[in-house]
ROSE-4610 file (N, C-alpha, C; in Angstrom, 1 decimal, always signed):
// ROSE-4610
residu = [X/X/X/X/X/X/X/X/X/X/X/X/X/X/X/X/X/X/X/X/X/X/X/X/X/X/X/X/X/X/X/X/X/X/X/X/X/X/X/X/X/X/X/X/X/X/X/X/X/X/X/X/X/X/X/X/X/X/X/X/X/X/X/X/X/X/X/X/X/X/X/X/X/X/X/X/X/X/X/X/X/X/X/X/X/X/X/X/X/X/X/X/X/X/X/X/X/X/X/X/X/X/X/X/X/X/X/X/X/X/X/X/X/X/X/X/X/X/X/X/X/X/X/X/X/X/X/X/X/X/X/X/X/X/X/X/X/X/X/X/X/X/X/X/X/X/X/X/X/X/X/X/X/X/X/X/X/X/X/X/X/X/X/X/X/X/X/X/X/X/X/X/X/X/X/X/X/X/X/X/X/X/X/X/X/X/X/X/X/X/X/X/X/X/X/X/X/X/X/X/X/X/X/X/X/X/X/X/X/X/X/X/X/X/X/X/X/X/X/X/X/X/X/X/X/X/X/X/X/X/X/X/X/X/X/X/X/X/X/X/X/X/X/X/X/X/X/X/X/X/X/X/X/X/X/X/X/X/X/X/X/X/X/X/X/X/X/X/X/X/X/X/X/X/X/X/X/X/X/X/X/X/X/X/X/X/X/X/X/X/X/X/X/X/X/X/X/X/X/X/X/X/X/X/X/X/X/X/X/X/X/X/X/X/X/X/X/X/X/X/X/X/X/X/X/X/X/X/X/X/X/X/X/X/X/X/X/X/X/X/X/X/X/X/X/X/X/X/X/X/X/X/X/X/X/X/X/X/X/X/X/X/X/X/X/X/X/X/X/X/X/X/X/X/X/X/X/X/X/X/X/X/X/X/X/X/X/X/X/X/X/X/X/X/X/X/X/X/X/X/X/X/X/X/X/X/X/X/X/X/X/X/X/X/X/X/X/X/X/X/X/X/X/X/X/X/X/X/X/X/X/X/X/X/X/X/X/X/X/X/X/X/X/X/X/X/X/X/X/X/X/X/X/X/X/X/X/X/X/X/X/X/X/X/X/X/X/X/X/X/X/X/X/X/X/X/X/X/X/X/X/X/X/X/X/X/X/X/X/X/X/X/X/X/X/X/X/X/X/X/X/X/X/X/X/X/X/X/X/X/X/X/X/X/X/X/X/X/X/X/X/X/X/X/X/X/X/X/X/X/X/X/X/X/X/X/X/X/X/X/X/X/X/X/X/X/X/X/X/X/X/X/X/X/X/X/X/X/X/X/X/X/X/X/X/X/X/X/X/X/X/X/X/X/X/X/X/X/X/X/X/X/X/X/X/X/X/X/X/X/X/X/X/X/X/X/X/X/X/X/X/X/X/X/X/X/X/X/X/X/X/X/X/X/X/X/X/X/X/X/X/X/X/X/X/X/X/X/X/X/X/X/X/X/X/X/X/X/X/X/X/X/X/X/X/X/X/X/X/X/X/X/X/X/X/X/X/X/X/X/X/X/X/X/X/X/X/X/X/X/X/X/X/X/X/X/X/X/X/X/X/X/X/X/X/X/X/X/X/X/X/X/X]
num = [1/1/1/2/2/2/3/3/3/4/4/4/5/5/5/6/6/6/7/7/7/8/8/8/9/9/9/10/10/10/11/11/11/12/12/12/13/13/13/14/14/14/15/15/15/16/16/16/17/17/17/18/18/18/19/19/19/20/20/20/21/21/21/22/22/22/23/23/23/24/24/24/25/25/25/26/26/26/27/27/27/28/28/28/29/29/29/30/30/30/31/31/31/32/32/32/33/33/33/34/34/34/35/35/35/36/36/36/37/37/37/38/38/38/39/39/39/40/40/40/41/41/41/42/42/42/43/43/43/44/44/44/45/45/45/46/46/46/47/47/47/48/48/48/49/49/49/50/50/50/51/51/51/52/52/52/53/53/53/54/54/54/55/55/55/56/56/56/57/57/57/58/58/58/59/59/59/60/60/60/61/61/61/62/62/62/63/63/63/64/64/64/65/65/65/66/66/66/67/67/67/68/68/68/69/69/69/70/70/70/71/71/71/72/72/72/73/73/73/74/74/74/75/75/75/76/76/76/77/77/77/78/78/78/79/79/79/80/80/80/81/81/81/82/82/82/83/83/83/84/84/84/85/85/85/86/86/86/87/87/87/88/88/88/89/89/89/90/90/90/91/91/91/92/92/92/93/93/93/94/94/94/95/95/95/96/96/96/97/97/97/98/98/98/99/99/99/100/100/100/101/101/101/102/102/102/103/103/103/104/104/104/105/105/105/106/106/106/107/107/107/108/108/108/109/109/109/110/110/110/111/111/111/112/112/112/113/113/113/114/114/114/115/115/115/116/116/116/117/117/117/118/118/118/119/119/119/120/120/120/121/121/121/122/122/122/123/123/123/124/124/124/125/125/125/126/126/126/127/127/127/128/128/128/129/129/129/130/130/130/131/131/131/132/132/132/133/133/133/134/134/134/135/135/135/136/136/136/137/137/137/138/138/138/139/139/139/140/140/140/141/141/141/142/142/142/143/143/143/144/144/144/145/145/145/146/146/146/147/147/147/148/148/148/149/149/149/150/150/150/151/151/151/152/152/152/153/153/153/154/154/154/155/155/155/156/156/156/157/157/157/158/158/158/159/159/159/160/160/160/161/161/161/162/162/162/163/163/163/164/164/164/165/165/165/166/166/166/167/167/167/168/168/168/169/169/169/170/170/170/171/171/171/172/172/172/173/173/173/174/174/174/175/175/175/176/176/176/177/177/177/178/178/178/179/179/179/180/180/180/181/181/181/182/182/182/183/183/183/184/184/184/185/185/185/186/186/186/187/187/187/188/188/188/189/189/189/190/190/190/191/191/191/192/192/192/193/193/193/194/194/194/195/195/195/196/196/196/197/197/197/198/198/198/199/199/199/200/200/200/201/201/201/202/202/202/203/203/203/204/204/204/205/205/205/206/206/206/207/207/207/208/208/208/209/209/209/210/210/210/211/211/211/212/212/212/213/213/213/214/214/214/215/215/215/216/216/216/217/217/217/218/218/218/219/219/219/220/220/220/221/221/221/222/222/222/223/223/223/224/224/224/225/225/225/226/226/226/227/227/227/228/228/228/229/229/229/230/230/230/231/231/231]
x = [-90.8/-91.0/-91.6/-91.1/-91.4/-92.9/-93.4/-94.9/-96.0/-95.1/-96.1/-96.3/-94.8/-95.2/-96.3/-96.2/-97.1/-98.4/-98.5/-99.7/-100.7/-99.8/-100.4/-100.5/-99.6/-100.0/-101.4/-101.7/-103.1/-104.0/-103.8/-105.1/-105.4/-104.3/-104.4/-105.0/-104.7/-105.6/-107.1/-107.3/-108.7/-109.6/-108.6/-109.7/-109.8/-109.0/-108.7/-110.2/-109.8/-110.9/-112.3/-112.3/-113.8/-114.5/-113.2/-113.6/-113.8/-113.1/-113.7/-114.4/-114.4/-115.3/-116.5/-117.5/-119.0/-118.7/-118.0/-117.6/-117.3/-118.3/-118.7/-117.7/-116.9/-115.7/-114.2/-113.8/-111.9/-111.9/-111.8/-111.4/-111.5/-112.7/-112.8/-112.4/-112.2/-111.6/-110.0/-109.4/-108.0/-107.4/-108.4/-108.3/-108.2/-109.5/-109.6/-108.0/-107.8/-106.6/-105.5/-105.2/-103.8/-104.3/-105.2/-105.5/-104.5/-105.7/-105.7/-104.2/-103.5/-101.9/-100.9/-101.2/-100.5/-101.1/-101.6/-101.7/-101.9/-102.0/-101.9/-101.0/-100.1/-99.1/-98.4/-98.6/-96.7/-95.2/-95.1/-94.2/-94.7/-95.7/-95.9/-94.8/-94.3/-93.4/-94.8/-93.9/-94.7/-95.6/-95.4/-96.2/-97.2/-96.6/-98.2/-99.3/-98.8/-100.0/-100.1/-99.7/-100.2/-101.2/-101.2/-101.7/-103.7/-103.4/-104.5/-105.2/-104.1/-105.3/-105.8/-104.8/-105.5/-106.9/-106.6/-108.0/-109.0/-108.6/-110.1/-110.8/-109.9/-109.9/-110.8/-110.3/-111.0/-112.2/-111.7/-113.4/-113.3/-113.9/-114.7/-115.6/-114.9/-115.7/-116.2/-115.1/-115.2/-114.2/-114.1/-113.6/-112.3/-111.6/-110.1/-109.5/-110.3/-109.9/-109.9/-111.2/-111.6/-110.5/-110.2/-109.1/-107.5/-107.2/-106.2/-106.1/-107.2/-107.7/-107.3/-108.2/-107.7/-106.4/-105.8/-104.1/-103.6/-103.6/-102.4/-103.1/-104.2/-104.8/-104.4/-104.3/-104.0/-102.3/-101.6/-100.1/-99.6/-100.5/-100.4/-100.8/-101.6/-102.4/-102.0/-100.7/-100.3/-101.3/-102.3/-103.2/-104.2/-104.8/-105.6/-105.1/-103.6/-103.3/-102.7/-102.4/-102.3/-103.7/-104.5/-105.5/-106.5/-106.4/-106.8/-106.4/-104.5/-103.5/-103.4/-104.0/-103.7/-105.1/-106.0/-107.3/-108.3/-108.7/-109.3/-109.2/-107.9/-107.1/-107.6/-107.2/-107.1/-108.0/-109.8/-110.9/-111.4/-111.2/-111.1/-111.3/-109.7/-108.9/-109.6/-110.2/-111.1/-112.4/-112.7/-114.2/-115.3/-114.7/-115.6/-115.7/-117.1/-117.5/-117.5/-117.7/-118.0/-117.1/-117.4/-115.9/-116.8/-116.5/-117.2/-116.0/-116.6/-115.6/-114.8/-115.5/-114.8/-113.8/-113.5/-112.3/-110.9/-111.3/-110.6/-110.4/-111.2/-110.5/-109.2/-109.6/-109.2/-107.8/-107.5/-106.2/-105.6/-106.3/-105.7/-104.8/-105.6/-104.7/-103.6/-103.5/-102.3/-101.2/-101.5/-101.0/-100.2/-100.6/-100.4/-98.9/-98.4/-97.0/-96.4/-96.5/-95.6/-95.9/-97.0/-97.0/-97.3/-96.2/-96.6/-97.7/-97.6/-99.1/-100.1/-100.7/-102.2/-102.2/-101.2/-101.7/-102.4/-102.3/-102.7/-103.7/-104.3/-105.9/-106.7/-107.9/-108.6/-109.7/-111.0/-111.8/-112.3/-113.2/-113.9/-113.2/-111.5/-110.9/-110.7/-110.4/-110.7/-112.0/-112.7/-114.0/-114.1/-114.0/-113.8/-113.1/-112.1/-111.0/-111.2/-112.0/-112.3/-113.4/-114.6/-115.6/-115.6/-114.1/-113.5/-113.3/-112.0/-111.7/-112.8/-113.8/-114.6/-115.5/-116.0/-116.5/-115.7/-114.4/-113.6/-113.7/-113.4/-113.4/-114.7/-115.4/-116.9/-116.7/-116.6/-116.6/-115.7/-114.8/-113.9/-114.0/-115.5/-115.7/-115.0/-113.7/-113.7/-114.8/-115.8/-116.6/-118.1/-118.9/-120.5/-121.5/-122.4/-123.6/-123.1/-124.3/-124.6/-124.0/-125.0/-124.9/-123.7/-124.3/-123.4/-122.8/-121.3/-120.4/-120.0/-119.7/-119.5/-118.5/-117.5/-116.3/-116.6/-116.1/-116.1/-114.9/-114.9/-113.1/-113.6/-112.4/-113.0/-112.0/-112.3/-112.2/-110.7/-109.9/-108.7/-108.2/-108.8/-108.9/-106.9/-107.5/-105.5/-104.6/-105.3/-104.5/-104.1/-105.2/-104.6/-103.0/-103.7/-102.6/-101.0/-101.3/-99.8/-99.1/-100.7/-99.8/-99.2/-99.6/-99.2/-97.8/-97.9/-96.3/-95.5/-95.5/-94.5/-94.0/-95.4/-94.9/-93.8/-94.1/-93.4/-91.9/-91.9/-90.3/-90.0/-90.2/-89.5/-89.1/-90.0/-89.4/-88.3/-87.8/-86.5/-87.0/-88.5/-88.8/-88.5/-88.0/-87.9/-88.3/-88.7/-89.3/-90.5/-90.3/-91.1/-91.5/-90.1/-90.6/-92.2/-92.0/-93.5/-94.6/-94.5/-95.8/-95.9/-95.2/-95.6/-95.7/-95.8/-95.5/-97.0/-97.1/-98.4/-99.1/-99.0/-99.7/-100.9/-100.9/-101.6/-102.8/-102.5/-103.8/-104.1/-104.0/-105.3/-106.5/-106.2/-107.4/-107.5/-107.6/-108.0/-107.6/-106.1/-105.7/-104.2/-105.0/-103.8/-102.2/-101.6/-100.3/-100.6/-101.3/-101.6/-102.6/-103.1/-104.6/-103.7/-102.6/-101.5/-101.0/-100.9/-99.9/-100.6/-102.0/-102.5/-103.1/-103.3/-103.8/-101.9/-100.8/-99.5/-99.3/-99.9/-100.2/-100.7/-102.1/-103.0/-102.3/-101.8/-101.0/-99.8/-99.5/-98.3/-98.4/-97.5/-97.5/-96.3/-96.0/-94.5/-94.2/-95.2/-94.5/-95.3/-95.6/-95.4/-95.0/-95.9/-94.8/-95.0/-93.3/-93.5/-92.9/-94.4/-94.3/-94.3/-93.4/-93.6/-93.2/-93.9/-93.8/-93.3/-92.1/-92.0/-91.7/-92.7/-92.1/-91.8/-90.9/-90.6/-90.0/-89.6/-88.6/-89.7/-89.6/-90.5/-89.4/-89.9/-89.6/-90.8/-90.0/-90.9/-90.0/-90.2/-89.5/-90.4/-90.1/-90.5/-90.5/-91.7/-91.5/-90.0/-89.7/-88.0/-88.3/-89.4/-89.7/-89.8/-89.7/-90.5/-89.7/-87.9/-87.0/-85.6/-84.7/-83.6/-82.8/-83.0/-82.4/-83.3/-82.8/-83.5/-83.6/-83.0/-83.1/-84.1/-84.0/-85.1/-85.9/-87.3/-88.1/-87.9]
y = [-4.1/-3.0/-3.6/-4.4/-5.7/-6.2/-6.6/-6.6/-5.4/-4.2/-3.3/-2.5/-2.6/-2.1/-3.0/-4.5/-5.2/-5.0/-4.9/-4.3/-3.6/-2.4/-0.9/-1.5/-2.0/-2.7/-3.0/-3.9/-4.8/-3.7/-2.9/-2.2/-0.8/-0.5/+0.6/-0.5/-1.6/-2.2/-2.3/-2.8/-3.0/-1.7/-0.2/+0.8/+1.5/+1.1/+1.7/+0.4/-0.7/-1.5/-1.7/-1.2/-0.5/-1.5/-2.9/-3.5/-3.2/-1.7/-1.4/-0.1/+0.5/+1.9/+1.4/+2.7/+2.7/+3.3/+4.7/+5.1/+4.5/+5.0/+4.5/+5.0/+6.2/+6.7/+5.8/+5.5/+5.3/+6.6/+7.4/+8.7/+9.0/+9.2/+9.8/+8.8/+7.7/+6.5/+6.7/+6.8/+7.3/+8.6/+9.2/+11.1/+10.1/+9.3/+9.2/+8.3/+7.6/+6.5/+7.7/+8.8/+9.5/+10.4/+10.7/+11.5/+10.9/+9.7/+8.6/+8.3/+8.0/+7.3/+8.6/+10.1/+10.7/+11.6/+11.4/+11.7/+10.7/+9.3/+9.1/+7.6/+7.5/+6.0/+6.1/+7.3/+7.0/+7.6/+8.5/+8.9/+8.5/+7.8/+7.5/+6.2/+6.4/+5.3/+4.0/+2.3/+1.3/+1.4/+1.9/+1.6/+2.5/+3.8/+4.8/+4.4/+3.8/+3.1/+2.0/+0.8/-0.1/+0.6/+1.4/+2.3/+2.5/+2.6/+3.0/+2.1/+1.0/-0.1/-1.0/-1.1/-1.7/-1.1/+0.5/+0.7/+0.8/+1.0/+0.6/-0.6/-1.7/-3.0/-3.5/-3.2/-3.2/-2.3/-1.1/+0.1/+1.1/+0.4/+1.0/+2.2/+3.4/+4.6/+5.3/+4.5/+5.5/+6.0/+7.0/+8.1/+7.9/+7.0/+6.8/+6.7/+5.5/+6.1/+7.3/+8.1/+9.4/+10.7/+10.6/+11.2/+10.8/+9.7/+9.6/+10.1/+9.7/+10.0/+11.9/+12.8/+14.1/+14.3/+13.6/+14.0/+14.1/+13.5/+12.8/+14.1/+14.0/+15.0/+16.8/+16.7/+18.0/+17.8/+17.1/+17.1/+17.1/+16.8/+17.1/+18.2/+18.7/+20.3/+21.3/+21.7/+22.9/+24.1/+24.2/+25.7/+25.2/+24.2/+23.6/+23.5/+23.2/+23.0/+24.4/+25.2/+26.6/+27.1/+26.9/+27.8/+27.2/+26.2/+25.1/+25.7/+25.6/+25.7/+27.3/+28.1/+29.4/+30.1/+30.5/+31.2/+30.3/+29.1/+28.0/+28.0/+28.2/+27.8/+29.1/+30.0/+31.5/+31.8/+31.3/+31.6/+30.7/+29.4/+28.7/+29.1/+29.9/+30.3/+31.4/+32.1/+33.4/+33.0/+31.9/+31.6/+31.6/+31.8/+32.5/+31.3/+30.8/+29.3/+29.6/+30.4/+31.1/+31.3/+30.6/+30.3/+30.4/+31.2/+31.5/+31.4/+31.4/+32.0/+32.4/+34.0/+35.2/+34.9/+34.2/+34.1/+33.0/+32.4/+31.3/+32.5/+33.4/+34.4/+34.4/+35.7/+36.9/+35.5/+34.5/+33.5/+33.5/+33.4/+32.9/+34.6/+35.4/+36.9/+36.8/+36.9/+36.8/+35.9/+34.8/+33.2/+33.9/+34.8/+35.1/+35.5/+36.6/+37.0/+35.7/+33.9/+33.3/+32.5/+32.6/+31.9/+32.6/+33.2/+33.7/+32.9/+31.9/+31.6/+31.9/+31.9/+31.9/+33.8/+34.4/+35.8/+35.7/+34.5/+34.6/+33.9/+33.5/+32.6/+33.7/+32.8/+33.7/+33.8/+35.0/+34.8/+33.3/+32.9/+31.4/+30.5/+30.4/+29.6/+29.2/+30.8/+30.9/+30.5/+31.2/+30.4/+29.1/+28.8/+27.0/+26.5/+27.0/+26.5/+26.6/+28.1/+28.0/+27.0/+27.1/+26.1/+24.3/+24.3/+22.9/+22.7/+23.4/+23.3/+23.0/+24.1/+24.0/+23.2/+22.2/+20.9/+20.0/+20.0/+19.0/+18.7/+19.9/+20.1/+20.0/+20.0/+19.7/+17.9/+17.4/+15.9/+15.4/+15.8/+15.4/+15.6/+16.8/+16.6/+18.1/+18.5/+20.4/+21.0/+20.9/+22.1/+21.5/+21.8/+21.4/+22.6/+22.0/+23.3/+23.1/+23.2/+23.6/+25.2/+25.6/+27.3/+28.1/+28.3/+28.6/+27.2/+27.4/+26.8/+27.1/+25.7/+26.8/+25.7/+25.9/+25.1/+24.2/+22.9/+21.9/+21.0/+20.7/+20.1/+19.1/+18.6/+17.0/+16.2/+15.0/+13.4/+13.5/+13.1/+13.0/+11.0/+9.9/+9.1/+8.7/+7.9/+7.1/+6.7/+5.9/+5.4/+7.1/+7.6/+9.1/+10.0/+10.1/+10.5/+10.1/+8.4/+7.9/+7.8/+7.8/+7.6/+9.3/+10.2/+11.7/+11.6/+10.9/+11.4/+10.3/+9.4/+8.6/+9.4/+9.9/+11.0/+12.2/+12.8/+13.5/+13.5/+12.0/+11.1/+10.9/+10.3/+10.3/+11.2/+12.8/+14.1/+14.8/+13.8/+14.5/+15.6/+15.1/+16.1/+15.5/+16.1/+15.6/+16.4/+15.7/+16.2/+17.6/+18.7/+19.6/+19.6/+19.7/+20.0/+18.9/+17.9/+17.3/+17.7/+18.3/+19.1/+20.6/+21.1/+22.3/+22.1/+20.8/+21.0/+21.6/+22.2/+23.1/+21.6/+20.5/+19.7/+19.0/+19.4/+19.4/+20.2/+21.3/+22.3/+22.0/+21.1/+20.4/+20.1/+19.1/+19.0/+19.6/+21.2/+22.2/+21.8/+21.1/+20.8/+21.9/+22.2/+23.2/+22.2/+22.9/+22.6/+21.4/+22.4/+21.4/+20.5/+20.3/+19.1/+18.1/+18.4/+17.3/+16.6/+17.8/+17.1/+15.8/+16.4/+15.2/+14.1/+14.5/+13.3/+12.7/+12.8/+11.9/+11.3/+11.4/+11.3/+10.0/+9.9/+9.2/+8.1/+8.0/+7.4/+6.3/+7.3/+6.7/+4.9/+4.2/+2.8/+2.2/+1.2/+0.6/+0.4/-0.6/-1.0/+0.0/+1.3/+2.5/+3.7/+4.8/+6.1/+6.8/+6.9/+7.2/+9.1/+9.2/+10.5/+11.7/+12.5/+13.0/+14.6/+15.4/+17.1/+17.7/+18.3/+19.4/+20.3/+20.9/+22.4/+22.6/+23.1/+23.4/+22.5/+21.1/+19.6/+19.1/+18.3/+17.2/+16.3/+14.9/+13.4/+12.9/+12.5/+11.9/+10.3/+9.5/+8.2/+7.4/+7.2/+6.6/+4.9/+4.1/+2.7/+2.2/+1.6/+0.9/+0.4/+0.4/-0.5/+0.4/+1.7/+3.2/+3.8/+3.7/+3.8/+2.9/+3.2/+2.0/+1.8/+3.0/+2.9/+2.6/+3.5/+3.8/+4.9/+6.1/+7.0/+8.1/+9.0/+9.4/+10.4/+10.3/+11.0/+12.9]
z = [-20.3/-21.3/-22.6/-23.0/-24.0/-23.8/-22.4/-22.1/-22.7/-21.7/-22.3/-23.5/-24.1/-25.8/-26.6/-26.0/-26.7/-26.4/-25.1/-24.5/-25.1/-25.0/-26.1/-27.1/-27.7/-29.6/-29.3/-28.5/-28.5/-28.5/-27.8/-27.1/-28.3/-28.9/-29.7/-31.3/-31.3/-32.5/-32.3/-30.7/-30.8/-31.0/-30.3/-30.5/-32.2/-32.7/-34.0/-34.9/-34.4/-35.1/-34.7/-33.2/-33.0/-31.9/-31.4/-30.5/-29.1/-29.1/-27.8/-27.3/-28.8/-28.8/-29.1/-29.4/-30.1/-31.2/-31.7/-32.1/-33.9/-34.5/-36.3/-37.3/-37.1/-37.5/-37.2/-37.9/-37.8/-37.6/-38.1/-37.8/-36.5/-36.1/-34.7/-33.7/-33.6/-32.5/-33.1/-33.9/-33.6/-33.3/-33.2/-32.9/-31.1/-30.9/-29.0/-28.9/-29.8/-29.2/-29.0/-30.2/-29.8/-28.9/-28.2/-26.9/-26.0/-25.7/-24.8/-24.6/-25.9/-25.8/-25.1/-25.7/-25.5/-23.6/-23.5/-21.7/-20.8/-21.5/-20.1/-20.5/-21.6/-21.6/-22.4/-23.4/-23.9/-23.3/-21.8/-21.6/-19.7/-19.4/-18.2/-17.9/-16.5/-16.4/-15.9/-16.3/-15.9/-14.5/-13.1/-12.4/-12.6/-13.3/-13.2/-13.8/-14.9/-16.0/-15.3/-14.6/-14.2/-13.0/-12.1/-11.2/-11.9/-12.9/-14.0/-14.4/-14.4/-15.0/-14.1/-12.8/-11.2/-11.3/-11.2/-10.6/-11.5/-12.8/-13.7/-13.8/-13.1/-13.0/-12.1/-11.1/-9.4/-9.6/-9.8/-9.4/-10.7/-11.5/-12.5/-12.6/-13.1/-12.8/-11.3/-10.7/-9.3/-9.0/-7.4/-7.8/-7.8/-7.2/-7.3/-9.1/-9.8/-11.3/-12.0/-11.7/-12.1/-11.5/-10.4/-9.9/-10.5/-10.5/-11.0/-12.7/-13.3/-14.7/-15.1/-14.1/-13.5/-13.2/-12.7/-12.3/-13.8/-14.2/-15.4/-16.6/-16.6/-17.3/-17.2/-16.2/-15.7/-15.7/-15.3/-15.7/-16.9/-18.1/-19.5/-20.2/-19.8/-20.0/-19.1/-19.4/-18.3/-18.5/-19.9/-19.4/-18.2/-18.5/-17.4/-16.2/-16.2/-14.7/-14.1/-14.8/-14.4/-13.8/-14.9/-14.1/-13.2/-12.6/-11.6/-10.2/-10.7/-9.8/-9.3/-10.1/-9.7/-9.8/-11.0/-10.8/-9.7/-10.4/-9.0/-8.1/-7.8/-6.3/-5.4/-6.3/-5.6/-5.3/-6.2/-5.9/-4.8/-4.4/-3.2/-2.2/-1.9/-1.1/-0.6/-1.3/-1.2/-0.9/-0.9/-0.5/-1.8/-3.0/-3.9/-5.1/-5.1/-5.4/-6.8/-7.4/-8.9/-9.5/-10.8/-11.8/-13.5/-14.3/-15.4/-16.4/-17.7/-19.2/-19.1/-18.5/-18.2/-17.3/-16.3/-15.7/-16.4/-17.6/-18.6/-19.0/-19.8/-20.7/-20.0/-19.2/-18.4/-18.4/-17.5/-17.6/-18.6/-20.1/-21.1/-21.9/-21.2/-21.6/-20.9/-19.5/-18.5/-19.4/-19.3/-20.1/-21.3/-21.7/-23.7/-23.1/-22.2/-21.4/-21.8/-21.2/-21.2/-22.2/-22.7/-24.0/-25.7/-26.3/-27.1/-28.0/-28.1/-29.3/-29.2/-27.7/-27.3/-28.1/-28.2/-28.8/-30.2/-30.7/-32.3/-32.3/-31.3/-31.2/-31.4/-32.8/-32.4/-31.1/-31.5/-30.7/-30.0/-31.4/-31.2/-30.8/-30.8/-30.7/-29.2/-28.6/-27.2/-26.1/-26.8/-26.4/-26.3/-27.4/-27.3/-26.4/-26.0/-25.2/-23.7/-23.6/-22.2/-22.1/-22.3/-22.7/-22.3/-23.1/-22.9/-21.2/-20.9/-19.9/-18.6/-18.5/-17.7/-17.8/-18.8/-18.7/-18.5/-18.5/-18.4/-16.5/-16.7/-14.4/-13.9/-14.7/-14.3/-14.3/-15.1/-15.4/-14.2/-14.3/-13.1/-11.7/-11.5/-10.6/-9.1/-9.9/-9.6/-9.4/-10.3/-10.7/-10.7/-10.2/-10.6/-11.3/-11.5/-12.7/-13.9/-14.9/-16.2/-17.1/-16.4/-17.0/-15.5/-14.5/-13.6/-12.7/-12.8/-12.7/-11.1/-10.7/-8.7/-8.5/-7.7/-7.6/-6.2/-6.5/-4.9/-5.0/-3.9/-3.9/-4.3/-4.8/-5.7/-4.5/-5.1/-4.2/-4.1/-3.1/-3.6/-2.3/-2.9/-2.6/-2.1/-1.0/-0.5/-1.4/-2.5/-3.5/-4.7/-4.7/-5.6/-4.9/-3.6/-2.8/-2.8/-2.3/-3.2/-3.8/-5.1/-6.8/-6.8/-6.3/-6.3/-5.5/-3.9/-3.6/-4.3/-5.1/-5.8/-6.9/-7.7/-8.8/-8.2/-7.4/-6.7/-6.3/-6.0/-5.8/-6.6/-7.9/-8.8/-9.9/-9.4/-10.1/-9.1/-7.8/-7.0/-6.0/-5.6/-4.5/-3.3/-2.2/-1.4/+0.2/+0.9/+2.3/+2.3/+2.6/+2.5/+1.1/-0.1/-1.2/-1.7/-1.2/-1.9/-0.9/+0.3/+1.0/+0.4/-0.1/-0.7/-2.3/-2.8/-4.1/-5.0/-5.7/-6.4/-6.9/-6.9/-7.6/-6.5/-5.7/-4.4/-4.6/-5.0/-5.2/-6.4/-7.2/-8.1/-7.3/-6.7/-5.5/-4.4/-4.6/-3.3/-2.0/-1.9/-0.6/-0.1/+0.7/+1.6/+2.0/+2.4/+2.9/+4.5/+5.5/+6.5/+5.8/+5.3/+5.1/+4.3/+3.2/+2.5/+4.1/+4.9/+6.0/+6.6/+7.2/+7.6/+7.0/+5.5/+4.7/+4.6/+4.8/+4.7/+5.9/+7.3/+8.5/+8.5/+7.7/+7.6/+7.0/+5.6/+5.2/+5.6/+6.9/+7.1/+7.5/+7.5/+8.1/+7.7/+8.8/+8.7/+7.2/+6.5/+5.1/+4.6/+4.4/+3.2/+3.5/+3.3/+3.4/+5.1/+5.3/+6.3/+6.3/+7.2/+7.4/+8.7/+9.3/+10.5/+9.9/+10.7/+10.6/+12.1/+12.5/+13.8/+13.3/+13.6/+13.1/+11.6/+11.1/+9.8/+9.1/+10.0/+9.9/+8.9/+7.9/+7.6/+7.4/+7.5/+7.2/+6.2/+5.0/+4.4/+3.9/+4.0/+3.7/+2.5/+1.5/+0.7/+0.8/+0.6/+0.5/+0.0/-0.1/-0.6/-2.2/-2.5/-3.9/-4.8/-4.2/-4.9/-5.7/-4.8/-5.9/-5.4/-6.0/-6.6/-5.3/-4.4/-2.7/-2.1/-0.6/+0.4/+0.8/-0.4/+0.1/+0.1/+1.0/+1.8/+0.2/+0.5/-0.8/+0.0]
């Protein structure tokens, strides 16, 4: 723990002093540091962030960091992962590749029910917001096009997969609950297609996985958590 508070110390001096941005503002490089600190390392446990820095290590800007980059992003932005998880999903599901503003709006009205603040946004603010979102999913690789926007499943690489059912284990899901869990349909994967991508996965030293019928087994590596018991 001691490592990696020092860690962050290091790394949040060099962006604040410009050793590792481009960025001509202090201002705007500590706007990117408290992004950066606050989705994806100040409340992430040590292997998820070491998870992050393996693969930006090893594969720089491919899609296993970029996906993982997406997960953590979307588990910090519940409007984003709502409407990923539920308008995106639904339009998927429906066959219907077409994802515009108007369908961010149209979410962020629904949304106002459980979130009273979004009722006092204004116009432009919403705009902005949808705007955001849908270049974000575009970057990440959800979403392709400029002006029209049309949805494709994004990458969801072995090592993403993993770092997803570990997260999963250490939020107390266990067996079916991590094959139906909604954090799946971030990356447009159905119930069977988790199944066989955990299939794929399986092997003596990692996650072991078998489905009959409505039974699942899911066994988690032994290092994953403090037993052996079953994820």
């Amino acid at each position: 723990e001691l490592l990696r508070t020092e860690a962050i110390a290091e790394v949040r001096r060099q962006v604040l002093t410009g050793s590792l941005l481009p960025q001509r503002s202090r201002n705007t490089r500590r706007h990117i540091w408290t992004a950066i600190n606050r989705r994806y390392l100040s409340l992430m446990p040590n292997w998820a962030v070491n998870d992050l820095a393996d693969s930006a290590r090893r594969f720089p800007n491919n899609r296993s960091l970029i996906s993982l980059i997406y997960l953590h992003f979307c588990l910090r932005d519940r409007l984003t992962y709502d409407f990923v998880t539920r308008v995106v999903w639904r339009h998927w599901l429906q066959n219907r590749r077409n994802i515009s503003r108007d369908d961010v709006l149209s979410f962020l009205d629904d949304a106002a029910t459980e979130h009273s603040q979004i009722r006092v946004w204004s116009t432009s603010s919403r705009l902005k917001l949808a705007g955001n979102i849908l270049t974000a999913l575009r970057d990440f690789g959800v979403l392709e096009g400029v002006q029209r926007k049309l949805i494709i499943k994004p990458d969801l690489p072995a090592l993403t997969a993993e770092h997803l059912v570990r997260l999963e284990a250490t939020e107390g899901l266990r067996g079916a609950e991590v094959l139906k869990s909604s954090d799946w349909k971030l990356f447009l994967r159905t119930e069977n297609e988790v199944a066989e991508l955990l299939q794929r996965l399986s092997s003596p030293r990692g996650i072991r996985f078998e489905r009959v019928g409505t039974t699942v087994l899911l066994d988690a590596p032994p290092e994953w958590t403090d037993t052996n018991d079953k994820v």
